[in-house]
VMD Tcl script that builds the backbone (N, CA, C; Angstrom):
set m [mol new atoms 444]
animate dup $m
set s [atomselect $m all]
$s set {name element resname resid chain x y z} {
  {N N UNK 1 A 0.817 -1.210 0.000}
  {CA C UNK 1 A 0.000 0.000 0.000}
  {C C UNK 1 A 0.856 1.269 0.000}
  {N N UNK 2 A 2.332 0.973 0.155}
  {CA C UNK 2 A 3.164 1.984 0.494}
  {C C UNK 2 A 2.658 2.977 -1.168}
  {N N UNK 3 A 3.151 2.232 -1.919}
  {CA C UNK 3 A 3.169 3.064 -3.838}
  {C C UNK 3 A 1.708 3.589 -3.698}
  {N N UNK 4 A 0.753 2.743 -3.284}
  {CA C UNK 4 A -0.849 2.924 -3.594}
  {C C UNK 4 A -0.811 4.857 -3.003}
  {N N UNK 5 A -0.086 4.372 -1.673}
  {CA C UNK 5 A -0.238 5.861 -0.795}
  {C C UNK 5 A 0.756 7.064 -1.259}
  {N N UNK 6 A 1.973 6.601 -2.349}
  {CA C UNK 6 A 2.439 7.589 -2.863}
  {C C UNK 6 A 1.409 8.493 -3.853}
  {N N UNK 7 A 0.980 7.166 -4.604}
  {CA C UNK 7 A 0.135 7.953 -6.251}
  {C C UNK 7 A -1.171 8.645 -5.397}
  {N N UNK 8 A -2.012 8.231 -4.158}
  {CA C UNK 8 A -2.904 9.057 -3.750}
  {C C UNK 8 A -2.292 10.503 -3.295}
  {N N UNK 9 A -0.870 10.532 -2.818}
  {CA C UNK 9 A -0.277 12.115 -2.813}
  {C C UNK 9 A -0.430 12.666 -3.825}
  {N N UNK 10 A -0.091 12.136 -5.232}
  {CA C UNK 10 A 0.251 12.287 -6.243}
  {C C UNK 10 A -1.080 12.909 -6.907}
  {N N UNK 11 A -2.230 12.004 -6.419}
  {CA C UNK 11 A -3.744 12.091 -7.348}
  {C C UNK 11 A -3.953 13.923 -5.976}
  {N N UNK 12 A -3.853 13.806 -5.279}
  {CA C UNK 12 A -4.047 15.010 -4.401}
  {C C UNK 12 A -3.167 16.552 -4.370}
  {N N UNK 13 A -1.922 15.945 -5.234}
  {CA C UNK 13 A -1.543 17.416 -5.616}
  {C C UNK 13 A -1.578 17.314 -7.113}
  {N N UNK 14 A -2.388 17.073 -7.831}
  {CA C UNK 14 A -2.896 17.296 -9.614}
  {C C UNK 14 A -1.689 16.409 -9.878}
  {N N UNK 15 A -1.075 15.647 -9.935}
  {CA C UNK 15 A -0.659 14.429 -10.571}
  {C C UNK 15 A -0.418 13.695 -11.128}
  {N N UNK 16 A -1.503 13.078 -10.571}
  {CA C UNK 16 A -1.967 11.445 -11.046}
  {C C UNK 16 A -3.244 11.441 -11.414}
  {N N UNK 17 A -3.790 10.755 -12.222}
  {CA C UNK 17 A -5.083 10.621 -12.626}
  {C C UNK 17 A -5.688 9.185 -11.167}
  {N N UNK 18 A -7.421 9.670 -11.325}
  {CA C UNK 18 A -7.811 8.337 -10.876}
  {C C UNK 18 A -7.781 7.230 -11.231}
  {N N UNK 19 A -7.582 7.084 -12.983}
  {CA C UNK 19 A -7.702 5.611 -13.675}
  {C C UNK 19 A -6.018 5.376 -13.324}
  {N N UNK 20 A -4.974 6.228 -13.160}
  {CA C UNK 20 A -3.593 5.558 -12.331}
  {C C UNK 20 A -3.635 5.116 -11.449}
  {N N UNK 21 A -4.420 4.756 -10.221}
  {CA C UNK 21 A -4.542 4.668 -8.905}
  {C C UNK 21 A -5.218 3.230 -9.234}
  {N N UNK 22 A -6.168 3.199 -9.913}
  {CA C UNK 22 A -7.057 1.989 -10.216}
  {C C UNK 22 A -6.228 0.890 -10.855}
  {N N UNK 23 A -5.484 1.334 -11.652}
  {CA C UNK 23 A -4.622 0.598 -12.709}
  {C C UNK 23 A -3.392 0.182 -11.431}
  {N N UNK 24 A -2.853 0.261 -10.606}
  {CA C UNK 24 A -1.654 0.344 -10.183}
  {C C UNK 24 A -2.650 -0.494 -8.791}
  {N N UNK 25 A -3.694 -0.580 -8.614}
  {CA C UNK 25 A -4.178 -1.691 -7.515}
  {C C UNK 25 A -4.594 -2.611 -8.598}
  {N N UNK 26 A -4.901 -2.856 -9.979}
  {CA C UNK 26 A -5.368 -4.082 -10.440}
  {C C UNK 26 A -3.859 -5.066 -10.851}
  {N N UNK 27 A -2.877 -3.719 -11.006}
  {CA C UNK 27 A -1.541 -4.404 -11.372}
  {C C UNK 27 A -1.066 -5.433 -10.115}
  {N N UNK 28 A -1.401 -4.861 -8.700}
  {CA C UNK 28 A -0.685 -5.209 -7.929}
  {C C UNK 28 A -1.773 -6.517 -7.307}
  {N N UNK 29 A -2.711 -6.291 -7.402}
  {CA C UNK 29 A -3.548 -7.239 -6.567}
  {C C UNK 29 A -4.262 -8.820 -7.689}
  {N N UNK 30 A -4.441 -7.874 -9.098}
  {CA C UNK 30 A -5.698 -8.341 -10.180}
  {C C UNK 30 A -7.079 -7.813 -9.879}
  {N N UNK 31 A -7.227 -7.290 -9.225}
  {CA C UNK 31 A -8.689 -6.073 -9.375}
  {C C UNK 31 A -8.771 -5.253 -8.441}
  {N N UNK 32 A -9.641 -4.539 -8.872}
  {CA C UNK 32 A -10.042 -3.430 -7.401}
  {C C UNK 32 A -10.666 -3.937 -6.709}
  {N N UNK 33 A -11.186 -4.166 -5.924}
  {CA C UNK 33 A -11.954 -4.588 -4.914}
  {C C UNK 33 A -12.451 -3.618 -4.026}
  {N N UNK 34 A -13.572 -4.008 -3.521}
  {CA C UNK 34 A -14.645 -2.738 -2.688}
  {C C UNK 34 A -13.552 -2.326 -1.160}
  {N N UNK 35 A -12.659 -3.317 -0.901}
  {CA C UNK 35 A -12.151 -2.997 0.146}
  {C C UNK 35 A -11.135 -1.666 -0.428}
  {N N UNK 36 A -10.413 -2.010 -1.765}
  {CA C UNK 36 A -9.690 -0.979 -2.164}
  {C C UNK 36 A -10.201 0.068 -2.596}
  {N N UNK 37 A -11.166 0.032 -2.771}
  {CA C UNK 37 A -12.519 1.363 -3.499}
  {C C UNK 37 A -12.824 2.061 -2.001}
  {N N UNK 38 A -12.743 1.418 -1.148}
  {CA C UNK 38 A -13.089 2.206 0.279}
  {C C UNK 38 A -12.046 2.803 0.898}
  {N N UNK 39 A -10.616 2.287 0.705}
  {CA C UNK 39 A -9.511 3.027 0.967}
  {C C UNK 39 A -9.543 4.241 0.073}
  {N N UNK 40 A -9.459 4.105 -0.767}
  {CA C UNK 40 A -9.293 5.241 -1.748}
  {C C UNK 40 A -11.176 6.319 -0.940}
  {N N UNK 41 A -11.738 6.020 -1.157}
  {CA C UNK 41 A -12.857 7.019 -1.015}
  {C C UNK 41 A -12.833 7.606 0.149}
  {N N UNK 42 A -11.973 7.078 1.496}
  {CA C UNK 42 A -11.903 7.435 2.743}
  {C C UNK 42 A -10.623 8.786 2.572}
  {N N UNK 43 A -9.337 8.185 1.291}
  {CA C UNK 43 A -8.297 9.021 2.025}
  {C C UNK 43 A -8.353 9.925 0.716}
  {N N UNK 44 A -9.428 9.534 -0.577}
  {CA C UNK 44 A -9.133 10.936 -1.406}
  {C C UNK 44 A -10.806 11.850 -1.064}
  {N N UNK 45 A -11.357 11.286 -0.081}
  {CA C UNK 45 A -12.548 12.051 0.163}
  {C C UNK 45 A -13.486 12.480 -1.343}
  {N N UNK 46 A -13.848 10.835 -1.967}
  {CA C UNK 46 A -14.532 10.761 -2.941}
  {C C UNK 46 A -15.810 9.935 -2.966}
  {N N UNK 47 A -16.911 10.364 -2.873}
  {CA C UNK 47 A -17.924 9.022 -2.506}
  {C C UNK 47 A -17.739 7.266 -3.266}
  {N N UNK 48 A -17.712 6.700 -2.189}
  {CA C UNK 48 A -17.974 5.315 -2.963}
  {C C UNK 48 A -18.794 5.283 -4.068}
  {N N UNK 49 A -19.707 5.329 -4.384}
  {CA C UNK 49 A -20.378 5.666 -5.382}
  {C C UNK 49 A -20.055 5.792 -6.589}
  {N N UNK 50 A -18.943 7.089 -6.654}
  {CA C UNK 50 A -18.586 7.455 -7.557}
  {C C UNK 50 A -17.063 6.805 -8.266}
  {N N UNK 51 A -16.354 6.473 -7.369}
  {CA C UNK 51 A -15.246 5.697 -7.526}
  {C C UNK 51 A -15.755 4.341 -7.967}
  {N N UNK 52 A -16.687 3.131 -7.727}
  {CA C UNK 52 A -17.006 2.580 -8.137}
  {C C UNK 52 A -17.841 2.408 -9.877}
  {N N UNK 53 A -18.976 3.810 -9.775}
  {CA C UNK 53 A -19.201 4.330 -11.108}
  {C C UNK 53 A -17.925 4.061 -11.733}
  {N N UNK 54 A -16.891 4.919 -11.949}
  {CA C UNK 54 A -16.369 5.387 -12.656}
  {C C UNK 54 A -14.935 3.804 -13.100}
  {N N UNK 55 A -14.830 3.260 -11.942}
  {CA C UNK 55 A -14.007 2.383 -11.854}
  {C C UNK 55 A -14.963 0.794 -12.992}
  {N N UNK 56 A -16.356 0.653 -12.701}
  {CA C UNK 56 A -17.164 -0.354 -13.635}
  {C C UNK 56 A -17.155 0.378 -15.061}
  {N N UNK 57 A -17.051 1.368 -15.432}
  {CA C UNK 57 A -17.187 2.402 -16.579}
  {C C UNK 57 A -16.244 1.385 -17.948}
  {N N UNK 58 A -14.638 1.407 -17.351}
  {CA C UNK 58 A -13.701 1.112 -17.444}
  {C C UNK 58 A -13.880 -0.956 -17.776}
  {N N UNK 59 A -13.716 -1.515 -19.209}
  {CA C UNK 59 A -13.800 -2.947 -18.988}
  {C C UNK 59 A -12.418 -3.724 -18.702}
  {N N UNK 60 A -11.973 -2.779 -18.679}
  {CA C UNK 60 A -10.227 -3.552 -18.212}
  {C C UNK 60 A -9.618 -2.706 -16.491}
  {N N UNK 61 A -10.939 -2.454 -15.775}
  {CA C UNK 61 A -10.455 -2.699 -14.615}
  {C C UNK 61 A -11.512 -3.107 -13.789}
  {N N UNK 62 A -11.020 -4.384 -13.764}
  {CA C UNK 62 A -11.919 -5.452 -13.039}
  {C C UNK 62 A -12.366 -5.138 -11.564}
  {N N UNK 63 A -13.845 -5.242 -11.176}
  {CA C UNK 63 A -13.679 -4.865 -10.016}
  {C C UNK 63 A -14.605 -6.572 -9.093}
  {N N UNK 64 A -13.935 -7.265 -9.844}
  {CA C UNK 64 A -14.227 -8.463 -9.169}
  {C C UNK 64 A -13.129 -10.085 -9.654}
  {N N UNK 65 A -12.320 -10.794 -8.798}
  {CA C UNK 65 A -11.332 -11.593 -9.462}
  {C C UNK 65 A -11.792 -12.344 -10.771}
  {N N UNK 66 A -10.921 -12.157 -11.357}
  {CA C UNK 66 A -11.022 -12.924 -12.653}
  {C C UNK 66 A -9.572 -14.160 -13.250}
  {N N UNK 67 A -10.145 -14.620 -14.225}
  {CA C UNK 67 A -9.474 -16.084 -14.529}
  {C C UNK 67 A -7.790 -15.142 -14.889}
  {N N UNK 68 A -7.256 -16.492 -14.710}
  {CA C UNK 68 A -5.918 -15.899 -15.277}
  {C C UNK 68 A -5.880 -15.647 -16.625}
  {N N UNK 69 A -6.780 -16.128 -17.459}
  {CA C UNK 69 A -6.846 -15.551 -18.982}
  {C C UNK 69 A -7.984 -14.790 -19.251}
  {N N UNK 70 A -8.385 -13.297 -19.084}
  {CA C UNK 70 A -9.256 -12.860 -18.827}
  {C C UNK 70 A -9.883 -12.914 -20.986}
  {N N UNK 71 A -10.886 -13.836 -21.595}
  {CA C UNK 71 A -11.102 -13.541 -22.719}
  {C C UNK 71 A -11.914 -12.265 -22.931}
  {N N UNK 72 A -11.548 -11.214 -23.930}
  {CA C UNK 72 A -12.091 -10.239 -24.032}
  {C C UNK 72 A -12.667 -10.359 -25.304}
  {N N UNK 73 A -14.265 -10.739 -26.144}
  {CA C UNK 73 A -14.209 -10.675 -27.524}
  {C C UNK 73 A -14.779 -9.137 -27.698}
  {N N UNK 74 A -14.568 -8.662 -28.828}
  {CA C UNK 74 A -15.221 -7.473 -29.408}
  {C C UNK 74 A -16.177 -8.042 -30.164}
  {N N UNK 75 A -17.177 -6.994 -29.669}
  {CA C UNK 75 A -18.406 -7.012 -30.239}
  {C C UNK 75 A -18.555 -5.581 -31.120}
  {N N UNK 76 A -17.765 -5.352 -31.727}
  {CA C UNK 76 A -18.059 -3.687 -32.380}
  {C C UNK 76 A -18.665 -4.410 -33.861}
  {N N UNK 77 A -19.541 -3.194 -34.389}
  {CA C UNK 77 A -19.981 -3.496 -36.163}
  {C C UNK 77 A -19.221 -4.900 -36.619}
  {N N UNK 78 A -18.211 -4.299 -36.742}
  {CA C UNK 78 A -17.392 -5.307 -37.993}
  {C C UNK 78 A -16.983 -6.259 -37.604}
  {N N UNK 79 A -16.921 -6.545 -36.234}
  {CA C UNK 79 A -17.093 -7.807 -35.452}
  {C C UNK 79 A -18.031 -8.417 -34.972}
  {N N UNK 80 A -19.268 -7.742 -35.400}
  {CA C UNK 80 A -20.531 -8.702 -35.479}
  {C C UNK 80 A -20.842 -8.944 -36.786}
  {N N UNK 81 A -20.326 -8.067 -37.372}
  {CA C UNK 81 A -21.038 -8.397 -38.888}
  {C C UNK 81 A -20.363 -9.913 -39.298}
  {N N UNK 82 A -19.017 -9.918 -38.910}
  {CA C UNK 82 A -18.417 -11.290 -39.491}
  {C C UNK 82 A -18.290 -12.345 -38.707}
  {N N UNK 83 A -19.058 -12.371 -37.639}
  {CA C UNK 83 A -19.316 -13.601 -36.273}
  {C C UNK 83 A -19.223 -13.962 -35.276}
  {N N UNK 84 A -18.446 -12.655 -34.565}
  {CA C UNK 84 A -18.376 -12.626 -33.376}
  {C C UNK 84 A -19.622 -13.111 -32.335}
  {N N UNK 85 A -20.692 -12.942 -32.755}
  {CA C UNK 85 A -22.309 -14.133 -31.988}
  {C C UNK 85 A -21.195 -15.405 -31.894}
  {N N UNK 86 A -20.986 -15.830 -33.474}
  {CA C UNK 86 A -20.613 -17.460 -33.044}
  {C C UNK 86 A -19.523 -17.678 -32.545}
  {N N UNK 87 A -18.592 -17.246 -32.203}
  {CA C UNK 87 A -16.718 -17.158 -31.835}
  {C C UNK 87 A -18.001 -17.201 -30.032}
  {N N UNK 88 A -18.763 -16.349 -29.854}
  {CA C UNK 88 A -18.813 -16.462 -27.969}
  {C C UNK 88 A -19.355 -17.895 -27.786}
  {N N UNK 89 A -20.425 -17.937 -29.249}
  {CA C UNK 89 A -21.078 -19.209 -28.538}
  {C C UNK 89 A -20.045 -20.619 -28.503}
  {N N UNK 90 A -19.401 -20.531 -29.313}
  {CA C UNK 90 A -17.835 -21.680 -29.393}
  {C C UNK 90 A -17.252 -21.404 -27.638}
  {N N UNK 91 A -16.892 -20.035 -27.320}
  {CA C UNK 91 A -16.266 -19.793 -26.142}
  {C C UNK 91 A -17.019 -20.368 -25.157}
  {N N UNK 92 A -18.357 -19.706 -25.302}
  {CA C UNK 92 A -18.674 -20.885 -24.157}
  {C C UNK 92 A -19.285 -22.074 -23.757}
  {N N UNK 93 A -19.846 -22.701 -24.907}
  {CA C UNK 93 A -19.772 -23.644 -24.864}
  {C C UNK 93 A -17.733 -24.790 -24.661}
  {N N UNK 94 A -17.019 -24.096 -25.183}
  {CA C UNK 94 A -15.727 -24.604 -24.337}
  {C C UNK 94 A -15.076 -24.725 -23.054}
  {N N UNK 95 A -15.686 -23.613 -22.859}
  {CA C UNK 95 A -15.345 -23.288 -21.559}
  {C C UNK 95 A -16.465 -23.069 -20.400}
  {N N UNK 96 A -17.682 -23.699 -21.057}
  {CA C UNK 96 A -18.932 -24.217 -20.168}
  {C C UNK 96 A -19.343 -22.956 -18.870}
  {N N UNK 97 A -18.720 -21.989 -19.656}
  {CA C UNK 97 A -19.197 -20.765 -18.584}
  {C C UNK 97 A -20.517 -19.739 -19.513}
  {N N UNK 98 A -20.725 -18.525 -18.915}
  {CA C UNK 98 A -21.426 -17.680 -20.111}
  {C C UNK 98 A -20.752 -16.287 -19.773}
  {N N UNK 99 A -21.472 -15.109 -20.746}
  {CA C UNK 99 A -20.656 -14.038 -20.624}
  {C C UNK 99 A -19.882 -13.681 -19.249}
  {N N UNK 100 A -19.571 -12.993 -18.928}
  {CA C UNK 100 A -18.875 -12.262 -17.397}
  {C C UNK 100 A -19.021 -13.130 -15.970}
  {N N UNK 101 A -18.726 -14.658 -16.532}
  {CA C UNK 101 A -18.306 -15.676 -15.568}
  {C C UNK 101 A -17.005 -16.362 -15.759}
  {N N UNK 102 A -16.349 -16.701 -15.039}
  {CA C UNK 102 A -14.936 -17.391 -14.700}
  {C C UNK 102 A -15.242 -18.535 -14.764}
  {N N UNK 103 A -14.635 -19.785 -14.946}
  {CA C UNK 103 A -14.073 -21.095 -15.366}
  {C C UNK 103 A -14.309 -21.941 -13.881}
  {N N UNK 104 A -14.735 -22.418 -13.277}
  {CA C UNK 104 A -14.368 -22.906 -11.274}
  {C C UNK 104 A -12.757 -23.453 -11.655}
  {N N UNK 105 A -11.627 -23.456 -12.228}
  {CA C UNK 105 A -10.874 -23.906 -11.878}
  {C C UNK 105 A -9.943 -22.257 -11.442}
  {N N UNK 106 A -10.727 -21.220 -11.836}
  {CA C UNK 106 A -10.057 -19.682 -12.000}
  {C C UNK 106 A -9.368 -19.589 -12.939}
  {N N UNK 107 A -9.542 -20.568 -14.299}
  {CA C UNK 107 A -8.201 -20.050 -15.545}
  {C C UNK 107 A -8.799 -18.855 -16.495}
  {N N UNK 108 A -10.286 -19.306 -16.995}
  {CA C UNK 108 A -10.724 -18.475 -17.832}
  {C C UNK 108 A -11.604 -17.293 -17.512}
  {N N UNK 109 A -11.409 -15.958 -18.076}
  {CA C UNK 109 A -12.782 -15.819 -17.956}
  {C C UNK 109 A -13.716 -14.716 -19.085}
  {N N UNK 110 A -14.584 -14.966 -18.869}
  {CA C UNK 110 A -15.304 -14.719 -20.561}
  {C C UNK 110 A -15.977 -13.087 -20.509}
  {N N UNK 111 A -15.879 -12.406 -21.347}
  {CA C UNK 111 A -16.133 -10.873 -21.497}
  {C C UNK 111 A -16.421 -10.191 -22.932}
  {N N UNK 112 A -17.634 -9.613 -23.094}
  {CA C UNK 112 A -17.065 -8.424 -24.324}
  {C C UNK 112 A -16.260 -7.437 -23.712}
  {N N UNK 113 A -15.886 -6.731 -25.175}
  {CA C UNK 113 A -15.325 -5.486 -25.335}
  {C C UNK 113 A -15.887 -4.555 -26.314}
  {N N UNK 114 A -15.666 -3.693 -26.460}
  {CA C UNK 114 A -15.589 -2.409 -27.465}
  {C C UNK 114 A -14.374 -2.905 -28.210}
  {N N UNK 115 A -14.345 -2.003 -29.641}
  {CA C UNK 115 A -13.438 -2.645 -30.351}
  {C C UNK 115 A -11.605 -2.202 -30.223}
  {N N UNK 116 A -11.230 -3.845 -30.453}
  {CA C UNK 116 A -10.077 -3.559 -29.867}
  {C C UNK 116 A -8.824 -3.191 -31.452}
  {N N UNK 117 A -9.551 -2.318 -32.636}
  {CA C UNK 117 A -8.657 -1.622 -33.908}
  {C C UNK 117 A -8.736 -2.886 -34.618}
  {N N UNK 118 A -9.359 -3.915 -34.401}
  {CA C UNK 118 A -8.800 -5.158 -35.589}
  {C C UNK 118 A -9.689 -5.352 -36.978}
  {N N UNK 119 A -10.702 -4.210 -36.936}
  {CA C UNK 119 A -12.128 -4.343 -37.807}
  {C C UNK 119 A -11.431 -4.975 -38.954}
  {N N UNK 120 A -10.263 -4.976 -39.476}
  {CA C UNK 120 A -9.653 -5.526 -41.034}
  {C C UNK 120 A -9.840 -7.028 -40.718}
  {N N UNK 121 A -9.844 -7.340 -39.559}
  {CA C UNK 121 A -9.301 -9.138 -39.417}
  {C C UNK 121 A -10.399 -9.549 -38.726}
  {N N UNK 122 A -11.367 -9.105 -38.438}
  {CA C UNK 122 A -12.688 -9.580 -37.868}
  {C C UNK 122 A -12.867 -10.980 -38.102}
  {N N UNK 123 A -13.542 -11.608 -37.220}
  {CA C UNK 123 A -13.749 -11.402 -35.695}
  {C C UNK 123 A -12.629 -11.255 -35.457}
  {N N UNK 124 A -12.652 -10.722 -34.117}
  {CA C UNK 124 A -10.752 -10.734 -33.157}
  {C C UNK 124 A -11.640 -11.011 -31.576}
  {N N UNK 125 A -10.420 -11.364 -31.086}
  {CA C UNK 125 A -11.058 -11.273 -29.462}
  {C C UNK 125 A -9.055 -10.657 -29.045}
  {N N UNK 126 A -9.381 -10.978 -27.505}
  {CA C UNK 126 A -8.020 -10.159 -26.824}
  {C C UNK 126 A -8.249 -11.456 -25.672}
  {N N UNK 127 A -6.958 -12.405 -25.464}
  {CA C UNK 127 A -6.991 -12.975 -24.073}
  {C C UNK 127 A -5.282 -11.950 -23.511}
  {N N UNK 128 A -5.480 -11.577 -22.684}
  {CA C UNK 128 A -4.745 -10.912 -21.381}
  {C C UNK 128 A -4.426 -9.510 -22.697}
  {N N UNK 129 A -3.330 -9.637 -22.605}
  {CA C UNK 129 A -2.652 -8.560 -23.625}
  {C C UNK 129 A -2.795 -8.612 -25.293}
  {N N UNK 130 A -2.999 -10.078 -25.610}
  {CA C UNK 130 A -2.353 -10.849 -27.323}
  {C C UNK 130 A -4.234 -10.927 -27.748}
  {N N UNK 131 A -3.697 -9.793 -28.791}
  {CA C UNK 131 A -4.590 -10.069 -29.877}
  {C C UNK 131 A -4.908 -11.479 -30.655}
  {N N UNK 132 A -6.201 -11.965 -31.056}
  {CA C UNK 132 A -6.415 -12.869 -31.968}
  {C C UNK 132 A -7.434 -12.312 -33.033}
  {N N UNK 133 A -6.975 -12.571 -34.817}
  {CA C UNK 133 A -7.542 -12.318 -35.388}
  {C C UNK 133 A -8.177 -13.787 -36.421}
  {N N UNK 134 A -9.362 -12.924 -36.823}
  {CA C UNK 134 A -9.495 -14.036 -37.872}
  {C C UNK 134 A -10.349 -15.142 -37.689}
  {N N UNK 135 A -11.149 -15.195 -36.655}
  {CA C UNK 135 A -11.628 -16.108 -35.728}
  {C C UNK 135 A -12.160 -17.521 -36.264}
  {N N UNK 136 A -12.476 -18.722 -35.688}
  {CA C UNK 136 A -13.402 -19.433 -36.736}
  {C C UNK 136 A -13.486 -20.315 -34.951}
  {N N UNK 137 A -14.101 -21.985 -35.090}
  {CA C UNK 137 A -14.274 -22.600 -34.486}
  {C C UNK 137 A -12.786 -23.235 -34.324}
  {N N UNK 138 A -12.616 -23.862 -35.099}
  {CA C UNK 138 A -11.083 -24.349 -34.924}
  {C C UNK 138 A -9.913 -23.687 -34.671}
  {N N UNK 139 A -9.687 -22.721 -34.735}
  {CA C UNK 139 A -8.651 -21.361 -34.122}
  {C C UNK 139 A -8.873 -21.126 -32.823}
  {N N UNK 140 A -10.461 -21.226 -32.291}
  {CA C UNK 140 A -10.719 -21.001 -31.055}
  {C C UNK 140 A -10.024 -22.167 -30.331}
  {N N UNK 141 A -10.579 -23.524 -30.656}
  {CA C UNK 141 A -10.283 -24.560 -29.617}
  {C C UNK 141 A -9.180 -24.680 -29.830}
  {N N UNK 142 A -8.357 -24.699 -30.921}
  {CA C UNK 142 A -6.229 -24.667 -30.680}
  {C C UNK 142 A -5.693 -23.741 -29.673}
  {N N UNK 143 A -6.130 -22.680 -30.063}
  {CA C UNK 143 A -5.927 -21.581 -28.700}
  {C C UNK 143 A -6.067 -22.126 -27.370}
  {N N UNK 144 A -7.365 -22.776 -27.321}
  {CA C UNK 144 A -7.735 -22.737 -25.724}
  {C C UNK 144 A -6.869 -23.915 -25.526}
  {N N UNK 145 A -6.998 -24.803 -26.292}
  {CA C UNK 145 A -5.992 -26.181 -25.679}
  {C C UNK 145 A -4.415 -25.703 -25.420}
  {N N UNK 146 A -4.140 -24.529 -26.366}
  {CA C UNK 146 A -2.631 -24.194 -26.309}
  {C C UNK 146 A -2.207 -23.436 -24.738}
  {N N UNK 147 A -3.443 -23.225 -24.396}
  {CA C UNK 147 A -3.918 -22.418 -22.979}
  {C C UNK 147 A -3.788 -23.560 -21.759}
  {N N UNK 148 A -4.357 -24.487 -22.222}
  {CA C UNK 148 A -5.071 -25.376 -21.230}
  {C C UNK 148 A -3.811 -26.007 -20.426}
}
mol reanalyze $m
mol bondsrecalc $m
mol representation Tube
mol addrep $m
């Protein structure tokens, strides 16, 4: 909490942004959590409320644990137009979860997004950082087994 309590100096003399503070507890922990949403609202004198608003706003800062491969597909135009429906229903039927649920072993876990620039290679999804383009059924399950 020592860094957490530097960047809140930091967010308190014009700084640091709030999405730095958020980002730098999901780095350190893997999400925010209401306990960390209450530190922060106690010592930057911001309603819970609003730190939470603003923190769910955000789809890459989790405010509840997630799998170690967090799948992100895009659902934008050009990734529905070319199948992104069927790339989720492959996902979960593989991974026997549904949208914005985790795996019970904690490996996977399943999510849209907004689009992540790939509209040329549609469908795409995002697991952690690594883009996938190009999507089909069989690309999916090599992936996940290459995962597994």
């Amino acid at each position: 909490m020592k860094k957490l309590d530097n960047l809140i100096s930091e967010y308190k003399r014009g700084e640091c942004k709030l999405i730095t503070l958020f980002k730098e507890i999901v780095k350190s922990k893997g999400f925010l959590s209401f306990e960390n949403l209450n530190y922060l609202s106690k010592n930057l004198d911001i309603p819970l409320a609003k730190l939470y608003t603003t923190a769910s706003f955000y789809s890459f800062i989790p405010t509840a644990k997630k799998g170690k491969y967090i799948i992100r597909v895009c659902n934008n135009l050009s990734c529905n137009l070319n199948g992104s429906e069927n790339i989720i229903e492959v996902l979960k039927k593989e991974l026997k979860i549904n949208l914005g649920e985790t795996t019970g072993d904690g490996k996977f876990s399943l999510e849209l997004t907004s689009c992540i620039g790939q509209c040329d290679s549609a469908p795409a999804m995002m697991i952690n950082n690594k883009i996938y383009t190009k999507l089909d059924k069989t690309k999916i399950r090599r992936i996940l087994r290459e995962l597994k």
